[in-house]
C-alpha positions as CSV (number, residue, x, y, z in Angstrom):
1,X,-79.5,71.9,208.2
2,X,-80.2,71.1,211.8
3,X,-80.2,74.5,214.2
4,X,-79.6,73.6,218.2
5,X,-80.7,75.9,220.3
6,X,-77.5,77.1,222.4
7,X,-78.0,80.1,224.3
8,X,-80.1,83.2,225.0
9,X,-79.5,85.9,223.2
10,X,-79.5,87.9,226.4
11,X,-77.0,85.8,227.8
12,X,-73.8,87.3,225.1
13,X,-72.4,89.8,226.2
14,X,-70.8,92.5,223.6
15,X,-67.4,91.5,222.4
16,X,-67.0,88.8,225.2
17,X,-67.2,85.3,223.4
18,X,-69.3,82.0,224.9
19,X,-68.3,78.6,224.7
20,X,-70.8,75.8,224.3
21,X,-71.3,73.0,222.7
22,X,-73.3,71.6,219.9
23,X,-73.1,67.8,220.4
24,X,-69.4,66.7,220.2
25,X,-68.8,70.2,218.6
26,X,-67.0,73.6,220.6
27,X,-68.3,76.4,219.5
28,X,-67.5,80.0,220.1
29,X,-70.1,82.8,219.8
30,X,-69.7,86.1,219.5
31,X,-72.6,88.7,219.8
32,X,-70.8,92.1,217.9
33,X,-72.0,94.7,216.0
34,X,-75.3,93.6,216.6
35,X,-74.7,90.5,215.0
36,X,-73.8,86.6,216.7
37,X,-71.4,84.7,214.8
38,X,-70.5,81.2,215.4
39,X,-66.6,79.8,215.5
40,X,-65.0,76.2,215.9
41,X,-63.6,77.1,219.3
42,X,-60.4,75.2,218.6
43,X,-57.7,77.6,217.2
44,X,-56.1,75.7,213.9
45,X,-52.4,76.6,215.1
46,X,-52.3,75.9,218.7
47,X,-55.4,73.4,219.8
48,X,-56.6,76.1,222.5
49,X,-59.9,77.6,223.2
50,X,-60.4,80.9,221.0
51,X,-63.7,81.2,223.8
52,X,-60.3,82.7,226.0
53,X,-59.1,85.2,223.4
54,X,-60.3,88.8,223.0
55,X,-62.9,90.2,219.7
56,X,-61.5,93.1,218.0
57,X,-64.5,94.4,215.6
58,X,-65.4,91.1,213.5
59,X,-62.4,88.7,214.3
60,X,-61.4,87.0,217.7
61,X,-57.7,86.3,218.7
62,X,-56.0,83.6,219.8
63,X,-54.8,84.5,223.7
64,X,-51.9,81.9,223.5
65,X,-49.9,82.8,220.1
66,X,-51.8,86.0,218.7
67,X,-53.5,84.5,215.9
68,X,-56.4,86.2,215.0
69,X,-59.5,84.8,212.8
70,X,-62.0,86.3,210.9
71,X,-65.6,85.5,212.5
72,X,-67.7,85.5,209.6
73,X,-65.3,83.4,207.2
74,X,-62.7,81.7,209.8
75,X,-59.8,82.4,208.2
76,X,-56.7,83.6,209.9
77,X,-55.5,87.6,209.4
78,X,-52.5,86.6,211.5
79,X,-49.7,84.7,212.0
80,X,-48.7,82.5,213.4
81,X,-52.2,80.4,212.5
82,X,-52.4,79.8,208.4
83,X,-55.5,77.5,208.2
84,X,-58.7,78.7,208.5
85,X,-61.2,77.4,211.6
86,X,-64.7,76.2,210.6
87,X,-67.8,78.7,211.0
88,X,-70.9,78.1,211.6
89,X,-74.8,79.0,210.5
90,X,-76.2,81.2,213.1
91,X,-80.5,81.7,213.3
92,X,-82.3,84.3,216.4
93,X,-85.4,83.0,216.8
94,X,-87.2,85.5,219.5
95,X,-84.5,84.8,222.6
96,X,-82.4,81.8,221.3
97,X,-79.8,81.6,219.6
98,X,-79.4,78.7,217.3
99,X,-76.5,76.9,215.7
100,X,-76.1,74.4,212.8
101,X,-72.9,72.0,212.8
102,X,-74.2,70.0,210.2
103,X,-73.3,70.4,206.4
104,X,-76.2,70.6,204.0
105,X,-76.2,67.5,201.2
């Protein structure tokens, strides 16, 4: 797996997702609970940014239909979205936060 460094930790805010990108790839993170979890930030129902929607405890909701999606699996806990968004690896390495888009072999 290959990380990217893609933010400073101190940079999330609680509950307020980030877009950035890793190459080619949007990404949403989300620093909650204490933990960051990375999202494909390209809702599966609508082809919006999920970066624009709101976190409720560990998913993130669509602001354009309502969809919502878990953060630490992908899949949807709402209609009207039935296919899951892809998540990705997530590393802390002092300040940065680091992402992997890559699949392992």
């Amino acid at each position: 797996m290959s990380f990217v460094r893609v933010a400073a930790l101190s940079e999330l805010e609680a509950d307020t997702p980030k877009r950035v990108a890793v190459g080619d790839v949007p990404v949403s993170l989300v620093r909650t609970g204490g933990e960051v979890f990375a999202i494909n930030d390209i809702c599966s129902h609508a082809n919006v940014s999920l970066s624009e929607g709101e976190v409720d405890d560990c998913s993130i909701e669509c602001w354009l239909h309502g969809s919502s999606f878990d953060l630490r699996t992908g899949k949807p806990s709402g209609l009207p979205a039935t296919r899951p968004v892809p998540v990705y690896p997530v590393k802390i390495e002092g300040d940065d936060v680091l992402v992997s888009v890559t699949q392992e072999s």
